[in-house]
SELUM-124621 format. One record per residue: x, y negated, z of N, C-alpha, C, O, CB in turn. Coordinates in steps of 0.2 Angstrom, whole numbers, plus 5000, padded with zeros to 4 digits. Last residue first. Glycine has a CB too. Example, Ala and Ser with C-alpha at 12.3 -4.5 7.8 and 13.67 -1.06 7.14 Angstrom:
<midrens>
506450115035506850055036506450005039506749945040507050035029;506650285039506250225039506650165039507150175042505750225045;
</midrens>
This chain:
<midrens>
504350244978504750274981505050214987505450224992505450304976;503750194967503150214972503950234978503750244984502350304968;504250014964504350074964503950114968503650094973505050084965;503149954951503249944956503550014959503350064957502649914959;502249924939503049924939503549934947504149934948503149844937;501049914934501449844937502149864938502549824937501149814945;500650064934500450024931500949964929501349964924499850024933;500950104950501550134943501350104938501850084935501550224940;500050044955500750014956501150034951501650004948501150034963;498950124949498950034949499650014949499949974945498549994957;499150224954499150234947499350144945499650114941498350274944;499350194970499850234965499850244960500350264957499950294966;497750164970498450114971499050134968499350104964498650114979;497050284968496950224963497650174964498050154960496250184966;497650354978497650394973497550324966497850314961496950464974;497150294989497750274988498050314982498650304980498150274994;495850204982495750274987496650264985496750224980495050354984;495350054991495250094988495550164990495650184996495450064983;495049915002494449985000494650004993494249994988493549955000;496049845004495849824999494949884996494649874991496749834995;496449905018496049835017495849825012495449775012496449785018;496850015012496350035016496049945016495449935016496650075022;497949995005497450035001496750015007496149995005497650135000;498749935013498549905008498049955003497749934998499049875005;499250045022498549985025498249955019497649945018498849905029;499650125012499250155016498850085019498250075017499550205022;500750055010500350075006499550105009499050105006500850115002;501749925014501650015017500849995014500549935014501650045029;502449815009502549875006502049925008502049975004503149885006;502249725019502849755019502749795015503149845017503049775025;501149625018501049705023501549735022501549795023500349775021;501149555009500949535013501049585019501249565024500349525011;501549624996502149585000501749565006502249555010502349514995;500249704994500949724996501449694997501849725000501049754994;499549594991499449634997500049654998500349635003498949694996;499949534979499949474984499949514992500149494997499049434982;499949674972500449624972500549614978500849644983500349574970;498349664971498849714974499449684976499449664982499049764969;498349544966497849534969498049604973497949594980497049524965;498649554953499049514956498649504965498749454969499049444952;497949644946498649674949498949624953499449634957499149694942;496749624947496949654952497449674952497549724956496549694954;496749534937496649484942496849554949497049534954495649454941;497149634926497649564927497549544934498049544938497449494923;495949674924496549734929497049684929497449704933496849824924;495149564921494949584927495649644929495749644935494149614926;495749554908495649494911495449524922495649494927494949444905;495149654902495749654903495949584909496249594914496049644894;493749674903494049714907494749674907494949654913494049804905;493549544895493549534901493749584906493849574911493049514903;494849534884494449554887494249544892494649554896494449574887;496049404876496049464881495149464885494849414887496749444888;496249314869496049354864496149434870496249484868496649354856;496249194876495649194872495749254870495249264867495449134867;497149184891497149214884496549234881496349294882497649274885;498149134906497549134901497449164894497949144891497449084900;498949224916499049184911498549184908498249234908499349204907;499049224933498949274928498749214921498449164922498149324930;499449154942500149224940499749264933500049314930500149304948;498249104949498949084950499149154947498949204950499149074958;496949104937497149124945497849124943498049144937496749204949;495948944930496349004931496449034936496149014941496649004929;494148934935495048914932495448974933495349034936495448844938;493249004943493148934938493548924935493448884931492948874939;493349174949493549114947493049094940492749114936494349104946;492749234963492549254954492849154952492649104954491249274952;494249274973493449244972493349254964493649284960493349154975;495149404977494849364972494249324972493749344972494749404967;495749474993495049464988495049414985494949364988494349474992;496749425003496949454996496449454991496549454985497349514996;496649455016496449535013496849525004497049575000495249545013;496249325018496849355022496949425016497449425012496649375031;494949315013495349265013496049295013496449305008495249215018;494249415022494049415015494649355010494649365004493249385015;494549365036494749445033494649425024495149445020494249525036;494249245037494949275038494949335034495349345029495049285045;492849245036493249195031494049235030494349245025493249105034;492449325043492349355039492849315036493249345033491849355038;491849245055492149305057492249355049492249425049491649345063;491549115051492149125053492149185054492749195053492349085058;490149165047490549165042491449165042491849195038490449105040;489249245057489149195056490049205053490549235056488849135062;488049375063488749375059488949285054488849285048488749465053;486949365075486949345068487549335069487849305074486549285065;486849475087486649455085486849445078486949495074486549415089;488349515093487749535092487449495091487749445094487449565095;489849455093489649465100488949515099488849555104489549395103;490949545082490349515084490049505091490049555094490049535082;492049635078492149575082491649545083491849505087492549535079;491149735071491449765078491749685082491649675088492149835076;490649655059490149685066490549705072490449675077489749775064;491849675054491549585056490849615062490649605068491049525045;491949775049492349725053492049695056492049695062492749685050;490849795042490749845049491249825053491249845059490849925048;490849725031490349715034490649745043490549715048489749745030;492349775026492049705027491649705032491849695037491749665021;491849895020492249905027492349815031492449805037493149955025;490949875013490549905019491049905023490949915029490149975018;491649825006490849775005490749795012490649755016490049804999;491949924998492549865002492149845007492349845013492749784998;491249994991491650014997491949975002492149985008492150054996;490449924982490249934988490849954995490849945000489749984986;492449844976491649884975491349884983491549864988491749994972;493549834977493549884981492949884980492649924984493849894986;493549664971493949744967493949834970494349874967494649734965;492649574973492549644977492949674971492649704967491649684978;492549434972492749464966492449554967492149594963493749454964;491349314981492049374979492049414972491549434969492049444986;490349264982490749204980491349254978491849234975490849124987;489449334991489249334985489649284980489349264976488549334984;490049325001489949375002489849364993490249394989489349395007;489349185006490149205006490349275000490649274995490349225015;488049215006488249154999489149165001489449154996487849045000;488149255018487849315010488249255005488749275002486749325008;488549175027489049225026488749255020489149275017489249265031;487549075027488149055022488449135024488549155018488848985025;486249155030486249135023487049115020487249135015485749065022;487149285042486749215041486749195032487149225028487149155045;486349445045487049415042486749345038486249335034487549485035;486149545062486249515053486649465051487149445055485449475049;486749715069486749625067486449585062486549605056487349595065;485849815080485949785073486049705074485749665077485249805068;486649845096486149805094486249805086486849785085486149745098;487350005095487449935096486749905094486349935091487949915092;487650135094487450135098487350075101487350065107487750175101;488550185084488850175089488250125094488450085098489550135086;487550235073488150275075488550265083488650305087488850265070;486850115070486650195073487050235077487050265082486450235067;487550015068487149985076486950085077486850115083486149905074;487950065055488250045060488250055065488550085068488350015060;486850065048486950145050487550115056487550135062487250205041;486349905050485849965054486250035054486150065060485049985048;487749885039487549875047486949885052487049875058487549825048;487249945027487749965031487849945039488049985043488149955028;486049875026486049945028486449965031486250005036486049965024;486649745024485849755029485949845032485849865037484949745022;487149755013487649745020487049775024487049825027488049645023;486349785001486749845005487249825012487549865015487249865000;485449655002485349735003485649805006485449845010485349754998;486349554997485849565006485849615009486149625014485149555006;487049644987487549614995486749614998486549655001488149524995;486249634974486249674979486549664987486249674992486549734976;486849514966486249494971485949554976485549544981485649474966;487749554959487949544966487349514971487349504977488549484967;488349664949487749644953487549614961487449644966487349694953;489449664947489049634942488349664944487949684940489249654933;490349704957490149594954489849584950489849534947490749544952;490349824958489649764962489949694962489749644965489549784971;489949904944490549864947489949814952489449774950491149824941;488950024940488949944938489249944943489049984947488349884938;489250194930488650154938489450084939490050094939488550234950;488350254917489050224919488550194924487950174924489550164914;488350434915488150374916488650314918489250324919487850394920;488250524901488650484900488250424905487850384902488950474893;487850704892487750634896488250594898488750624899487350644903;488950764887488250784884488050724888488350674885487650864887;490450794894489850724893489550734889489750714884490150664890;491050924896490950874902490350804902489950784906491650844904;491450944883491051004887490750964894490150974895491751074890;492250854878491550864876491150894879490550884878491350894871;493350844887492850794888492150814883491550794884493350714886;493850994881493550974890493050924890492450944891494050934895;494250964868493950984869493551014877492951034877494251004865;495150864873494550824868493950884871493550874875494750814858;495950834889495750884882495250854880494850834884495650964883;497150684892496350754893496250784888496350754882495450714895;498150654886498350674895497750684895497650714900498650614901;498450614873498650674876498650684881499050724883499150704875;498050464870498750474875498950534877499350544881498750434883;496850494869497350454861497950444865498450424862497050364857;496350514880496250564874496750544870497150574867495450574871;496350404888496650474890496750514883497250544882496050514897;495250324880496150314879496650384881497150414878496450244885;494250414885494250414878495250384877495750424875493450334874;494250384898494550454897494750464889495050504887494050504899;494850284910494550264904494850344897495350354894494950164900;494350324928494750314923494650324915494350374913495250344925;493650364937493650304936494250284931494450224931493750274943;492550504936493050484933492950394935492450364935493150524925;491650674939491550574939492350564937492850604936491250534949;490050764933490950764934490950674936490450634935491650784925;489350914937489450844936490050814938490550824942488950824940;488551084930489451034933489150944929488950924924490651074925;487751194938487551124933488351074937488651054942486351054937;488251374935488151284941488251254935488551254929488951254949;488351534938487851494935487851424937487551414942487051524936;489451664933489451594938488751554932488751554926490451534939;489951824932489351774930489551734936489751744942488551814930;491451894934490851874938490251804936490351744938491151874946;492552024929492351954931491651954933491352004934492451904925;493852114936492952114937493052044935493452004937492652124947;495052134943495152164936494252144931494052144925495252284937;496152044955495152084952495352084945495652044942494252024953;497051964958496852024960496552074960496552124963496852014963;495951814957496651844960496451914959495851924960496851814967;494351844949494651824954495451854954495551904951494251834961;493751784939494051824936494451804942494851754942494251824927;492151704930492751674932492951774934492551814933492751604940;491051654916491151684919491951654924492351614921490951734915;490751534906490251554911490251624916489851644919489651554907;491551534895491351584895490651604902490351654902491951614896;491551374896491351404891491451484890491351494884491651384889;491951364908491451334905491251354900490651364899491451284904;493251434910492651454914491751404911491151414912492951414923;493951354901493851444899493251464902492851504900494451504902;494151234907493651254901493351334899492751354898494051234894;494851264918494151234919493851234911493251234910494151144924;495951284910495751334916495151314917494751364917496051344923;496151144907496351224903495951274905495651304901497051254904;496351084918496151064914495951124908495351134907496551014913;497651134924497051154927496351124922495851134925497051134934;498551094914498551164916497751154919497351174916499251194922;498350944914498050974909498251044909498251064903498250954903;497650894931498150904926498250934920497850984921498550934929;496350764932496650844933497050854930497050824924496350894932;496150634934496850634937496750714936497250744939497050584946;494750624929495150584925496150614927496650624923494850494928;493950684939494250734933494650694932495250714934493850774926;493550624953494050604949494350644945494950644945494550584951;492650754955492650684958493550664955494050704955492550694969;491450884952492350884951492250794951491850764947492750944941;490350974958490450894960491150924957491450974960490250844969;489051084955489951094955489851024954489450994950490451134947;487651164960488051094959488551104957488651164958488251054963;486851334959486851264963487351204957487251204951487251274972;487351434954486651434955486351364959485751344961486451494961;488751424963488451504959487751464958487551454964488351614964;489751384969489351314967488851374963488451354959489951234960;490551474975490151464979489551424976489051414979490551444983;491251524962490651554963490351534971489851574973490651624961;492051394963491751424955490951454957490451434955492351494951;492951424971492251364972491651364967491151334967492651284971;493151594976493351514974492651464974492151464976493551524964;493051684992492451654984492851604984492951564989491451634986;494251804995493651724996493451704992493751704987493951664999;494551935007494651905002494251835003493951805008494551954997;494652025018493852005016493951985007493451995003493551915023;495851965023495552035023495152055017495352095012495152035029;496651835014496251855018496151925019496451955014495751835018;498451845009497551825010497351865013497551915016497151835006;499751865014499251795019498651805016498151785018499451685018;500251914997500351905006500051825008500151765006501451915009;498851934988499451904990499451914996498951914999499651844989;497752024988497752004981498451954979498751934974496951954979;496852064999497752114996497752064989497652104984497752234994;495252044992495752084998496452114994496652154989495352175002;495451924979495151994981495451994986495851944987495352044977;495251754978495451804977495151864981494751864986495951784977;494551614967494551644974494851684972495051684966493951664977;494651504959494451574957494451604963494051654961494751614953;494851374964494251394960494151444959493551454959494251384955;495951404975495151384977494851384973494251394975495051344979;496551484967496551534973495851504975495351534977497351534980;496951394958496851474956496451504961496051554960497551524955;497751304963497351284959497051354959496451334961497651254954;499051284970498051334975497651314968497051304969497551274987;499751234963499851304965499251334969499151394970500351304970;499351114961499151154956499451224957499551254952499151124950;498051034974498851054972498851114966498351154965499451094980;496750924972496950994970497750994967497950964962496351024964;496650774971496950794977497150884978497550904982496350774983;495850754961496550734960496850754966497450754965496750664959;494550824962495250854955495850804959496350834960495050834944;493850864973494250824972494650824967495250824968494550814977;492350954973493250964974493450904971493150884966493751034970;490851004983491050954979492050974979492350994984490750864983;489451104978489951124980490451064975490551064969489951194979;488051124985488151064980488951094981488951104987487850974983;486551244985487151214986487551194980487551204974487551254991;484851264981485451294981486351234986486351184990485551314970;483951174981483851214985484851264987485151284991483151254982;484051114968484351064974484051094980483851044984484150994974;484051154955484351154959484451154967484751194970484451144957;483251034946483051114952483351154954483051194957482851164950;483350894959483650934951483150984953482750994958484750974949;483850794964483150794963483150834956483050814951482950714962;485050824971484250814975483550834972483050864974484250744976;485950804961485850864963485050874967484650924965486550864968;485750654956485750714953485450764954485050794951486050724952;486250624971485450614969485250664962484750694961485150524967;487550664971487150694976486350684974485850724975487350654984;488050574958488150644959487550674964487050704961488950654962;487850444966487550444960487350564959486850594959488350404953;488650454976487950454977487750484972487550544972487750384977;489750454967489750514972489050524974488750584973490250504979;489850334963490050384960489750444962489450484958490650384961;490250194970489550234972489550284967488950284965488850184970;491050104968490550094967489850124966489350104964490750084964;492450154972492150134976491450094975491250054979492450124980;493250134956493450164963492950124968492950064968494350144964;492050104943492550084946492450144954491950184955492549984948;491350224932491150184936492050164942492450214943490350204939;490250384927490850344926491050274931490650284935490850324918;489850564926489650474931490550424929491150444929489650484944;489250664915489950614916489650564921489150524919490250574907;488350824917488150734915489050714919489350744923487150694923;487650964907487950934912488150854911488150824905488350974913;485950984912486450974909487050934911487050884915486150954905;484650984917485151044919485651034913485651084909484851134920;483550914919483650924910484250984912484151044909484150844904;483050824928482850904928483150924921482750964918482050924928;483950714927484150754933483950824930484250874930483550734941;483750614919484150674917484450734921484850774920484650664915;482650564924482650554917483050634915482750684913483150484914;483150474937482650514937482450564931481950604932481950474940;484550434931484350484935483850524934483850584933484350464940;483550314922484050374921484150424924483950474922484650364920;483150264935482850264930483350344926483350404928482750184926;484350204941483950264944483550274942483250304947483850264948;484950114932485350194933484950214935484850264931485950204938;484050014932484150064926484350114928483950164927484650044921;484049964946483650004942483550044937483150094937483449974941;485749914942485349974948484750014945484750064942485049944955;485249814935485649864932485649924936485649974934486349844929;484249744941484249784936484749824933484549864929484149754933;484349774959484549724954484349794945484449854944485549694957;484049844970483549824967483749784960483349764956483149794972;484849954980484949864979484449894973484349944971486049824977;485650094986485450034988485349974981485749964977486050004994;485350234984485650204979485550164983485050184986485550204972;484750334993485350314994485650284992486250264995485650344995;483550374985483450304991484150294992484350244990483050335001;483850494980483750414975483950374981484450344981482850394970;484650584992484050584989484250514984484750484984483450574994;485650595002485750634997485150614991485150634986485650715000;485450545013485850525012485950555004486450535001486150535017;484050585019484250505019484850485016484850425014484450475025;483550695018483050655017483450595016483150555011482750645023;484650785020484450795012483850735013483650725008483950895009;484950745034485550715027485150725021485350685016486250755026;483750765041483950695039484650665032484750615029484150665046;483950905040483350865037483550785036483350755031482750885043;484850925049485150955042484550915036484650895030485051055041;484550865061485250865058485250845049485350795045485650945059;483550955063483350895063484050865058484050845052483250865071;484251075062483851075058483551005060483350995054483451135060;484851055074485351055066484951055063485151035057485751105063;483951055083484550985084484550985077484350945073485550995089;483551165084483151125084483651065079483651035073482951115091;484551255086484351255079484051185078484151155073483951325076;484851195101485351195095485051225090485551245088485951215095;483651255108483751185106484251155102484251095100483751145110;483951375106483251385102483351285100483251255095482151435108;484851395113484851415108484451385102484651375096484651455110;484351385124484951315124484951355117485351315114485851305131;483151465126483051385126483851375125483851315124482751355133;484451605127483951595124483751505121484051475115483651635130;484951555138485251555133485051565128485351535123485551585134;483651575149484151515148484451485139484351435136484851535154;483451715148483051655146483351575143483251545138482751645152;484551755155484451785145484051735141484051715135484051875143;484451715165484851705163484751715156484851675152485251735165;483251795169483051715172483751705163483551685158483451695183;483551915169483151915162483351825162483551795157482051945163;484551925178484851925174484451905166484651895160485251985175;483351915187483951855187484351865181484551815179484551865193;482852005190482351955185482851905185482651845183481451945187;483752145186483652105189483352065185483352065179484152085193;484352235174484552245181484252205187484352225193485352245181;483252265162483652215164483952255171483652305173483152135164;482552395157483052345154483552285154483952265150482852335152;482652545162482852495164482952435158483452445155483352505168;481252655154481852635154481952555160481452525161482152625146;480252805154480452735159481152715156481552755157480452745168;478952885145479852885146479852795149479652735147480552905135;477853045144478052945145478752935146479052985147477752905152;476653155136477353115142477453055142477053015139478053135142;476053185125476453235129476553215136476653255141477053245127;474853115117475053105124475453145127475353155133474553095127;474353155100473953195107474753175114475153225115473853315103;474253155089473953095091473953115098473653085102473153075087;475953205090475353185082475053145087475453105090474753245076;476453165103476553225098475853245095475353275097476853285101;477153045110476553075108476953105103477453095100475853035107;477352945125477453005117477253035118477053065123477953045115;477252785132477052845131477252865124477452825119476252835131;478552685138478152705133477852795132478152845132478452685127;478852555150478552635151478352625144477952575143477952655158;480452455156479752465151479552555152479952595154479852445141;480752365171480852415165480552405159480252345158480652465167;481852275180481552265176481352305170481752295164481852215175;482052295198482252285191481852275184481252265186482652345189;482452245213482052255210482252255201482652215198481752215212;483252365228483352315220482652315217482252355218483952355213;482852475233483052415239482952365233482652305234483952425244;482652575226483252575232483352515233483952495234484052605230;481652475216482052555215482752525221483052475220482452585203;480152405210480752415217480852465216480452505216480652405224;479852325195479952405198480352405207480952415208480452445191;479052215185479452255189479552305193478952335194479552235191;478952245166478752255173479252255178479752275177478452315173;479352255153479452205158479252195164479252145167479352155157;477752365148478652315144478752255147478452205145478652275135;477052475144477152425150477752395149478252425149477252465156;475852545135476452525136476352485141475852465143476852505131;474352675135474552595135475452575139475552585145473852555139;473852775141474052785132474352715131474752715126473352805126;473452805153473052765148473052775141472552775136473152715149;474052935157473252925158473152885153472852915148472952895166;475452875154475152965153474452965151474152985146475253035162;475252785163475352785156475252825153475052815148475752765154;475352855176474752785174474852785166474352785163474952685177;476552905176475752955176475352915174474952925170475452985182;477452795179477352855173476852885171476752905165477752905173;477652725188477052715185476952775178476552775174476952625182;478652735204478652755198477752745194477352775197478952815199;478952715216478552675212478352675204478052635200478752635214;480452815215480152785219479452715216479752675212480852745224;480752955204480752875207480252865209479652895207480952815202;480153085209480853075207481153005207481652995211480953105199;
</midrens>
């Protein structure tokens, strides 16, 4: 019936054939032959084609390897972020009040409680949060991070709680897991609670304290299990004696209470963290690493930094991209750090801000950065966007700063 056919060979042995070739009308193809059986006893055999040609197997091959070297890639990928970016190591700098923090960390990571990071706008908050998560038990599950001040409080519902199929016109088919039960068994990062509104504020207790959520549309609630870490740059105890956070929230949120150190009160880290930030630098873009000469550190460590590590690093990665390579020597820095409006740590007073033996050093310090805003936004015409970004904060901090001073946001 076919031409070269091996069907009787397999009848005889009892043994498959899988990828053989075959010549049929001139083509070659690519079959298999299995013997059937009925109970132990060989009736027959059955040939199928599986490929049309060892060109089209050639092909399946191909797709196949370009396959097998993208999991490769992501799995190297995925291995270097839980190795490098997510772990204790990510804290940079050796100074003692670093040390402490990551002492603590390692302390209240496996307790599965939930923990308050407190600390200025771009001091590292977020780190703090991810090594938490790393070194929890958890930290197989997923870390599921929301922004509270950037949550509109019309999707407030739809992304914590998710909703059903049909639950409103535009949802999904399928419907969608709020964030509530994607963090199910893992993390919940909520990243500036300080700015949540006290409606959504409300809504995130019920879920904490029932441990369950209650999607759009669903009559069903649903067990949620996640360790909530929260962060705030803003002073929540006054928030409380001003009615703008629930008492009963902030208890639910602070069993633990880290505070992570403003980097002018540890400034002997700068070697450390410019060093790093300009190795991941030279990584990304494929550049020789710079370093950074004794006067530019002793520069470096002569600043106030009211943009914290964050500044630190968009400073450093300036001054890298104007570099020839090699050693980052001071002129390429003096301007921006000068220009930018950054405070040095004064010996005397600073122009606009009054002296006063019965003011604090925080107080004395939101003085030095309102004039130190100020100075920016007359510099840059008002547009708010550069001056956040030269100053390394987040413009959610600037808009509270400017409504602070008086300034119109309009």
């Amino acid at each position: 019936m076919i031409e070269n056919t091996r069907l009787h060979q397999v009848v005889q042995s009892g043994k498959a054939e899988v990828g053989h070739i075959q010549r049929m009308n001139g083509s070659n193809r690519v079959v298999s032959r299995t013997p059937i059986y009925r109970g132990k006893k060989i009736v027959g055999a059955i040939g199928r084609i599986m490929f049309k040609g060892p060109e089209q197997l050639e092909k399946l091959n191909q797709e196949i390897n370009s396959l097998e070297s993208e999991v490769k890639f992501y799995r190297r990928e995925a291995e270097a972020m839980r190795r490098n970016e997510y772990g204790l190591e990510s804290i940079i700098g050796s100074s003692r009040s670093i040390s402490d923090l990551k002492n603590d960390i390692v302390r209240i990571a496996p307790l599965d409680v939930p923990v308050l990071v407190c600390g200025e706008s771009g001091s590292g908050k977020e780190l703090v949060a991810q090594a938490l998560h790393r070194i929890s038990s958890r930290r197989n599950n997923n870390m599921i991070m929301i922004n509270a001040a950037a949550l509109p409080s019309t999707l407030v519902e739809s992304e914590l709680f998710g909703y059903s199929a049909g639950a409103f016109t535009g949802a999904h088919q399928k419907g969608h897991p709020g964030k509530f039960e994607q963090a199910n068994g893992g993390s919940l990062f909520l990243d500036e609670i300080g700015d949540m509104p006290l409606d959504v504020q409300a809504k995130l207790l019920r879920v904490l304290q029932d441990g369950s959520v209650e999607k759009l549309g669903s009559t069903r609630s649903i067990k949620v299990d996640f360790r909530l870490i929260s962060a705030t740059n803003r002073n929540l105890e006054e928030m409380i004696r001003e009615n703008d956070f629930r008492l009963d929230l902030y208890y639910r949120i602070s069993p633990v209470v880290l505070h992570v150190p403003p980097l002018r009160d540890r400034l002997e880290d700068i070697p450390a963290l410019a060093d790093e930030f300009l190795r991941n630098f030279a990584e990304r873009h494929d550049r020789p690493v710079c370093s950074l000469s004794a006067e530019v550190i002793s520069l470096l460590q002569s600043h106030n930094w009211p943009g914290n590590v964050r500044q630190l690093k968009h400073e450093v990665e300036r001054a890298a991209i104007f570099s020839n390579g090699g050693v980052i020597e001071a002129h390429l820095l003096q301007r921006s750090l000068h220009g930018g409006g950054l405070a040095a740590i004064p010996d005397r007073p600073i122009a606009g801000v009054a002296a006063s033996n019965d003011l604090q050093l925080k107080d004395h310090m939101q003085k030095v950065e309102d004039v130190v805003i100020e100075n920016a936004m007359q510099r840059l015409n008002g547009n708010k966007k550069r001056v956040a970004e030269e100053l390394g904060i987040s413009r959610s901090y600037l808009y509270k700063k400017l409504a602070g001073i008086g300034v119109d946001l309009n």
